[in-house]
Steps between C-alpha positions, in 0.01 A plus 500: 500500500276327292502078541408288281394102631543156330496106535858396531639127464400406885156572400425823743483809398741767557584929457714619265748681522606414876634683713899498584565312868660799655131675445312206635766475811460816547112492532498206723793594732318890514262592382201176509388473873548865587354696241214224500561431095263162615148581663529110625703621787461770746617640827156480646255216461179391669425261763327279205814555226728401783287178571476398140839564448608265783250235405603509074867406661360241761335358180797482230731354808231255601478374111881499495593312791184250403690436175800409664644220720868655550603513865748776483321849392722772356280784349570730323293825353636682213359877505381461854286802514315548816635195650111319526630200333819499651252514850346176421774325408611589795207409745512160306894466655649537154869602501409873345740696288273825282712723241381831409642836349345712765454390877216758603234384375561151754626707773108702500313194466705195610770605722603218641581314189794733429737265668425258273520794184745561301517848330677440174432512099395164471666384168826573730341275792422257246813505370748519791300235721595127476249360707195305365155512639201262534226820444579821287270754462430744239196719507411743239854562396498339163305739330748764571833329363713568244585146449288238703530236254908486679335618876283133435812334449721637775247476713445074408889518530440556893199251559637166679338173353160530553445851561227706449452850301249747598381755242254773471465722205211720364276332281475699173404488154242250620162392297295695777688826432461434124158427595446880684694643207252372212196633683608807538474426881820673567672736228897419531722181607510637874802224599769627231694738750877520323748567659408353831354189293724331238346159444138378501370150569167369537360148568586353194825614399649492818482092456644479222795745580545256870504167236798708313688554827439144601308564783187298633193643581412317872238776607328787335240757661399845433429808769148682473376536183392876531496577150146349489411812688577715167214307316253653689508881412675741282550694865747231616769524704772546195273848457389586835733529808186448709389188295909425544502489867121268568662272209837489709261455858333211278807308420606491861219416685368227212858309502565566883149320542575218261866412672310518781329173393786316532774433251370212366223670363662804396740328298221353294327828481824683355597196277176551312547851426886444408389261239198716328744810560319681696760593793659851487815276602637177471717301745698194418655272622748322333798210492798412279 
């Protein structure tokens, strides 16, 4: 199918057409985990993707639980995954609750989070629960809804007074991608991936579409920005699966050894590249 992408009214960009919910249930329920339609997740990882897995999650908790001076800690993470975040919530005594289509992708890597997991579609969960929560969590699942402009507002419909948002989505259509483009650095828009990715939002936009949902901007950071490794050669990693794989050893030893810092220091480091755009992804976090 051929898809077509625009600007709409909450200023990110989005595919046309979409498709229906019962295909995009029946990707996420199926098909998304165990046919590995993501190369962010895998059965196997490394000692060092492990590590920097564990210590990205320490970070976003640390930053959460800094912004907030609530006693009682109900969390709550919407498209759970792997269950890392869900761990460090956890080690940080939060009350834990993750939602997820699929359940074995947490039972190979976090195990012992799946009493605290939920396997459901999680517009249902969303739907059906009637408890509020101090923390809920959202990472890289806007990007693949059909509607997230109404996921935002069920989601503020379950934050108690106070609460905090957590978000993470791909940062796309950026100036540093438009940058690559116009030197003929790289030779197509490498982040438009249809179906899997139905709305784009970069470091600009994504304010301005937060300001329409009436949501507040308390924290912003990027990950590592490892598209500056495409300016270097035409044999990069988007055309070399060797280049791919020293790019991907990069990222993890570079941010591993800057969290490693401390995350005082870290958060500065990331903050700068969120707001030149140079992070690969952006986290947020965010009250009413």
């Amino acid at each position: 199918m051929k898809y077509s992408i625009k600007k709409n009214s909450y200023s990110f960009f989005e595919v046309s057409p979409k498709p229906s919910e019962k295909y995009l249930n029946e990707i996420y329920s199926k098909k998304y985990f165990k046919n590995k339609l993501s190369a962010c997740y895998s059965k196997v990882y490394s000692t060092e993707e492990l590590l920097n897995r564990a210590k990205r999650s320490d970070l976003y908790i640390d930053i959460a639980l800094s912004l907030s001076s609530k006693k009682n800690k109900d969390f709550l993470e919407i498209g759970a995954g792997e269950g890392f975040l869900m761990k460090s919530a956890f080690k940080k005594k939060l009350n834990v609750t993750g939602v997820d289509f699929q359940k074995d992708q947490i039972l190979s890597q976090n195990p012992d989070m799946l009493n605290f997991f939920v396997k459901s579609d999680p517009h249902l969960y969303l739907k059906n629960d009637k408890k509020k929560y101090d923390f809920i969590a959202s990472m890289f699942v806007l990007e693949h809804l059909k509607d997230p402009i109404k996921f935002i507002k069920i989601i503020k419909s379950k934050l108690k007074k106070n609460g905090i948002i957590i978000i993470s989505v791909p940062n796309d259509f950026k100036e540093f991608q438009k940058y690559l483009l116009k030197t003929k650095i790289i030779s197509k828009k490498y982040w438009f991936a249809p179906p899997e990715h139905l709305n784009y939002f970069n470091n600009k936009n994504i304010k301005l579409f937060f300001k329409k949902m009436n949501l507040r901007i308390i924290q912003a950071i990027s990950d590592f920005p490892i598209e500056i490794l495409l300016a270097g050669s035409k044999k990069n990693y988007l055309n070399s699966r060797t280049e791919g794989k020293k790019a991907h050893r990069t990222r993890l030893s570079v941010d591993n050894f800057v969290i490693s810092q401390g995350h005082k220091v870290s958060i500065d480091f990331y903050k700068a590249c969120h707001n030149v755009g140079l992070g690969r992804s952006m986290i947020y976090f965010l009250k009413k």
